[in-house]
N, C-alpha and C positions, 0 to 999 in steps of 0.2 A: 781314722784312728785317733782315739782322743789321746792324746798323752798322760802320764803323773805325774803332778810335783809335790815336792819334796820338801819339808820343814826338815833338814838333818842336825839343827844345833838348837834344839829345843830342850827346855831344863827337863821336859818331860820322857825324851830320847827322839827319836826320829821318827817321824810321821809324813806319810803315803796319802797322798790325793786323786782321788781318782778310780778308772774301773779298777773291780777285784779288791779294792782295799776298805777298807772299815768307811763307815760314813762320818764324812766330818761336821762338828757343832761349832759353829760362831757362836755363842750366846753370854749375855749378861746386862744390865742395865744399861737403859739409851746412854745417861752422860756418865759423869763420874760425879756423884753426890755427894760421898763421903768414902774416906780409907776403909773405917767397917765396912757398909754398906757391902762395897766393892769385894771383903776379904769373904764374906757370910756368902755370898753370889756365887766365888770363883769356889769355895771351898767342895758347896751343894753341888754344883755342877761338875766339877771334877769325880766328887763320890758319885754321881748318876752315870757319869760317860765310863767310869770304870768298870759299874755293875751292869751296864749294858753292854759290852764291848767294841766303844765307841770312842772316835778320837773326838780333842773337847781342848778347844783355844775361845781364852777369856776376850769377850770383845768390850769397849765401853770408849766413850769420847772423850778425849780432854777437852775438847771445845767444838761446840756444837754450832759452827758461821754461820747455819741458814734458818735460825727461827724463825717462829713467825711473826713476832715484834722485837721492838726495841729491850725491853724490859725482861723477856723471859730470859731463865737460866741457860746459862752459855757449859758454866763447868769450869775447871779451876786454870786452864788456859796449858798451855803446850808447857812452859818448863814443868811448872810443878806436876801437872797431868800427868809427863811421860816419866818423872822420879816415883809418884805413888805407882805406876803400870809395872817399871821396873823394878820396882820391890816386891809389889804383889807377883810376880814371876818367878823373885827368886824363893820367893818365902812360901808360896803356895805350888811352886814346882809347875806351873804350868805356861804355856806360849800361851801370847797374847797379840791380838789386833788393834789397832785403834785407825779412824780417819787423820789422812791429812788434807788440809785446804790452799795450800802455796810452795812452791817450788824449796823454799828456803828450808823448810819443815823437813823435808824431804831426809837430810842425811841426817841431823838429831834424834829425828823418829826412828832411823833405821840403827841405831847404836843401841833400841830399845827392846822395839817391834819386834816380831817375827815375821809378819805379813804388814805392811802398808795398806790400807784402805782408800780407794779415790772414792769419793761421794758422791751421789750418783745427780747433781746439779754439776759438776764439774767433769763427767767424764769423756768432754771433749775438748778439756785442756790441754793443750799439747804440751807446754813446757812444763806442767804436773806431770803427766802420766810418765813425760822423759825422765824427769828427776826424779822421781820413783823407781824407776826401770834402771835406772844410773848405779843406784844402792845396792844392786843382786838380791836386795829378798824380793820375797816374794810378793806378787802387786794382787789384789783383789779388786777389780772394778765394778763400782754398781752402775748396773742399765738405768740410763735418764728416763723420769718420767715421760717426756719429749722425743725418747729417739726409739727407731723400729731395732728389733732384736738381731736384721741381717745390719746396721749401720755399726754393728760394732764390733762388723771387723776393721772398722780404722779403727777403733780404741785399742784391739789388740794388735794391729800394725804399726801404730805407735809404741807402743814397749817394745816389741820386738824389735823392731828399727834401731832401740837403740841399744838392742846385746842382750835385750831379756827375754825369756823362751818360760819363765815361772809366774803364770798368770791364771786367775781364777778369774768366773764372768759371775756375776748376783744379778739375777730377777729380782723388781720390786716392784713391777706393776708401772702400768702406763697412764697419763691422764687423758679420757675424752671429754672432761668436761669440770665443772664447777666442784673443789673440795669431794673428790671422787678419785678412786684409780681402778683399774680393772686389771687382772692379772690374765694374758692371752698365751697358756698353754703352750702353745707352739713355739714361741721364744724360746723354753726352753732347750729341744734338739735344734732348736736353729743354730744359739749361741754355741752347742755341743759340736756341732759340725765343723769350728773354728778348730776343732781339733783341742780343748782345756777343758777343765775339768770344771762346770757350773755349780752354783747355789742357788738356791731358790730362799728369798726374804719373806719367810709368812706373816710377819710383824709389820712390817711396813706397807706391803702390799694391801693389807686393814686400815691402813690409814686415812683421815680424811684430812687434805690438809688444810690447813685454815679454817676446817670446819669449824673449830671452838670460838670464830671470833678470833681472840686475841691469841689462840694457839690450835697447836691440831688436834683435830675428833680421831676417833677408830673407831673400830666393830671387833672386839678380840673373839669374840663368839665364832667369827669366820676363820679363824686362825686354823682348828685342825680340820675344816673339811680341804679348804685350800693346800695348805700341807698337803695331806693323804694325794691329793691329786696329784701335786706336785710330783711325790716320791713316783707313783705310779706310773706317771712321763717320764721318770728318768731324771732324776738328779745326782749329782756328787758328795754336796754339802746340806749342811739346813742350817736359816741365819737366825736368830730367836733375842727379841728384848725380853728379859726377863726382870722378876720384882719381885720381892716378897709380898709390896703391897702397892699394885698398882696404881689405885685411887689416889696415893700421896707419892706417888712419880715427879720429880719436878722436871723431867722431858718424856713426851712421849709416853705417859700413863696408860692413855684410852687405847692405843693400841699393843699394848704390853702384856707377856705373857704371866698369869700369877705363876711362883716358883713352883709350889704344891701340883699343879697342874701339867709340869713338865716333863717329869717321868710317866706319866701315863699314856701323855700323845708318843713320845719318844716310842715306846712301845708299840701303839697303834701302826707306825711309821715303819721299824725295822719289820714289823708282819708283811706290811706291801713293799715293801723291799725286797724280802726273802720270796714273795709269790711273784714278781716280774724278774728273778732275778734271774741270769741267762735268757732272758729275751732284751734288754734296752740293748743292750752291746753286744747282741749276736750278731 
């Protein structure tokens, strides 16, 4: 029996995860670039999730720990980050996600956030995932490149240990090899059978990392067959970087989805939704 949770103090009203309930949208730009940038992102996507009948929390970084150099853009860093997040919340009316990378982060972000983010290089953090679980909202944990889909029920046996039962899991692909990842299906109902409600990252899951040299390559071209696949296995969520214009992304471009491009997959997606729908969860 997989559970639902629950977003109940969202500027947007209360929002349901999980079977039987609307499908949920992570999406918007890897970091946080700009306060426009961010408000044109959340505004487009709020108008799609509505005329879809789709629930839709802005997601974007304040700071981006795990570049792939020294040099590349991090993003405007944790205070100022989570004052533009929490503006753009009140003033666009919508919940919002962001990553955090340290224990300390942990209660700041949650006076912000809706959902807490672990990154999926860190989610065998224990005194993260605790601090996180600490705060009551909600935790989203993304699966390590590096770890099997059945080892994360210690990542959820960590938050719950410590009093939290409100836990998302995100797929984003596994590496077996050099600036590659591969996305194995099956993670998905594995992670389901923890009894939470999954996402599946079709944006990440594209990624190459370190491909570019001095930052990461993708293949965005892959993004909606994986998706559709995705849905089709059985998901809860869908995680989505999106851009108006990928190419001048300063994180995460090449694997990024263009905005124009998003209501159409969305679409694509609720059709194999609505055709497996009463068989994932029978």
């Amino acid at each position: 029996m997989i559970k639902t949770v629950e977003l109940t103090t969202t500027p947007a009203g209360p929002i349901v995860i999980g079977p039987g309930a609307p499908l949920l949208l992570l999406a918007g730009p890897c970091v946080l670039e700009s306060g426009e940038l961010a408000w044109e992102i959340a505004r487009e996507m709020k108008a799609i999730a509505e005329r879809l009948g789709i629930s839709y929390v802005f997601k974007a970084s304040f700071d981006k720990a795990n570049r792939t150099s020294l040099t590349s853009f991090r993003g405007p860093g944790a205070e100022k980050g989570l004052r533009i997040l929490g503006r753009l919340r009140d003033e666009v009316r919508v919940p919002v996600v962001s990553d955090i990378h340290e224990p300390a982060q942990a209660e700041m972000a949650a006076d912000v956030l809706d959902i807490l983010q672990i990154p999926a290089f860190l989610c065998r953090q224990t005194d993260l995932l605790v601090a996180a679980a600490r705060t009551g909202k909600v935790v989203n944990v993304k699966k390590g490149q590096f770890v099997s889909p059945w080892d994360m029920a210690h990542a959820v046996g960590k938050v719950r240990g410590a009093g939290n039962e409100r836990i998302l899991l995100t797929e984003r692909g596994a590496s077996f090899g050099y600036n590659n990842l591969v996305v194995d299906m099956r993670s998905l109902p594995v992670m389901r059978s923890f009894g939470f409600p999954v996402i599946y990252d079709a944006t990440h899951s594209v990624q190459l990392p370190g491909g570019a040299g001095g930052s990461s390559g993708g293949q965005r071209e892959f993004i909606p067959p994986l998706a559709r696949a995705a849905m089709a296995v059985g998901i809860d969520g869908l995680f989505l970087e999106v851009h108006p214009d990928p190419d001048k992304a300063l994180c995460d471009g090449p694997n990024s989805l263009p905005l124009v491009e998003v209501e159409p997959l969305l679409k694509q997606l609720l059709a194999v939704r609505q055709a497996v729908a009463g068989v994932i969860d029978a």
